[in-house]
C-alpha positions in Angstrom: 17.3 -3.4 14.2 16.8 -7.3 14.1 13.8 -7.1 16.5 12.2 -4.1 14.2 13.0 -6.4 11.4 11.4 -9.1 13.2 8.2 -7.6 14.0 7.5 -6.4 10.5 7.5 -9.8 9.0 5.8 -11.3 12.4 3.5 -8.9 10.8 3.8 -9.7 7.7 3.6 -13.7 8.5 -0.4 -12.6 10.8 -1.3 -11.0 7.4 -0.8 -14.2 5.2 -2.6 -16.5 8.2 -5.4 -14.3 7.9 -5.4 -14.4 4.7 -5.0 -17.9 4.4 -7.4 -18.6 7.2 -10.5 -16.5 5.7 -9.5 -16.6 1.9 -10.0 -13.1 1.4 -9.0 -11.4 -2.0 -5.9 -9.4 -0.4 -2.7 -10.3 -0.4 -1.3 -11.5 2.9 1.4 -8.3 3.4 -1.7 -5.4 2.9 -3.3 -7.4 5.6 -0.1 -7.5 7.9 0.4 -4.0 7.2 -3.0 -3.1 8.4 -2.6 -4.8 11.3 0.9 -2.9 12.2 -1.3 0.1 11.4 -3.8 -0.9 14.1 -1.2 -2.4 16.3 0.7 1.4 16.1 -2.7 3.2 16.8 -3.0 0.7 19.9 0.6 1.4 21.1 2.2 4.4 19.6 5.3 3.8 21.9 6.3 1.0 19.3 6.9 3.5 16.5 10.0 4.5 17.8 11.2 1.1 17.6 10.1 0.2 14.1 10.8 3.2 12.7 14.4 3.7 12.4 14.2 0.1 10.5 11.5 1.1 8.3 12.9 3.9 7.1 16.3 2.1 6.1 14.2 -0.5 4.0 11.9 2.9 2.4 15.9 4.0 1.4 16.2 1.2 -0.9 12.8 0.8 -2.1 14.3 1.1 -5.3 15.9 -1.7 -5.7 12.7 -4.0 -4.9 12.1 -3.0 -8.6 15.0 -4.0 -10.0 13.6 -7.7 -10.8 10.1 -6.4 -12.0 12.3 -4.1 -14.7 14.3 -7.6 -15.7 10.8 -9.5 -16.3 9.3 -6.3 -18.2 12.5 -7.0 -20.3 12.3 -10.7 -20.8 8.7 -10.1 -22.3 9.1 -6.6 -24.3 7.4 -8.7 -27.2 4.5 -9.7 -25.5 4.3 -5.7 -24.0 4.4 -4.7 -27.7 1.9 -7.3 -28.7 -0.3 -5.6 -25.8 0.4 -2.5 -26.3 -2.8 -1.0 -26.9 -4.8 -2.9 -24.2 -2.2 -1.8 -22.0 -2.2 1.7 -22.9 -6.2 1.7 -22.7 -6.0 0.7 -19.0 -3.3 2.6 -17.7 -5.1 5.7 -19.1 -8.9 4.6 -18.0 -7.3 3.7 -14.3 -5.5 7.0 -14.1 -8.1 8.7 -15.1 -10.7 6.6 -12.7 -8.4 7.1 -9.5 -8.1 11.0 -10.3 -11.8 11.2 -10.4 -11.8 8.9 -7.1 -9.4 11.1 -5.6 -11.2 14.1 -6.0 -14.9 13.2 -5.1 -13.1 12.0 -2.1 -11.0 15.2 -1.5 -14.2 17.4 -2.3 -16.4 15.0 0.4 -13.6 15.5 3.2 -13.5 19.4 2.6 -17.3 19.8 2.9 -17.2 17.2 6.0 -14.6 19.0 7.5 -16.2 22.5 7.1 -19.4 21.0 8.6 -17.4 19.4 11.5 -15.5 22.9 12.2 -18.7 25.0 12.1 -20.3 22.5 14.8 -23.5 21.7 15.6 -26.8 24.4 14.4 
């Protein structure tokens, strides 16, 4: 478990280099997790080893929330102040990654029927 452990925040730590390094936009952790990603696709023998330890910190996702809920508390007033500019872009964001989501579900069926018929 402590070497899983280990290699997800060695991954972690490449993520916030490169960040660092090129001063991309991302945070650091979406970039380390990419790179596990492309480090799994190179060698899918380490999946076995990270995953038992992956899937115990998955298990208590939940409580990684736990301090956001105490800041949404410690500012309700400014939420209520807000309210309405927060409502406005939860609803326009829903509604934008819906739409999103299913031009890119419609391009993937018709892709995918054009790959499976082959080539005319």
């Amino acid at each position: 478990m402590i070497p899983a452990l280990a290699t997800l925040l060695l991954f972690q730590l490449f993520g916030e280099v490169a960040v660092l390094l090129t001063g991309a936009p991302v945070p650091g952790p979406v970039v380390g997790l990419a790179l596990l990603l492309a480090a799994l696709a190179l060698r899918p023998a380490w999946l076995d080893a990270i995953k038992p330890t992956a899937q115990g910190l998955l298990q208590h996702l939940s409580l990684l929330f736990v301090p956001a809920g105490v800041g949404v508390m410690q500012h309700l007033q400014r939420l209520g102040d807000e309210a309405l500019a927060i409502g406005v872009a939860l609803v326009v964001s829903t509604l934008v990654g819906l739409a999103v989501s299913a031009c890119t579900m419609v391009w993937l069926m018709r892709w995918q029927t054009r790959r499976s018929q082959g080539p005319r």
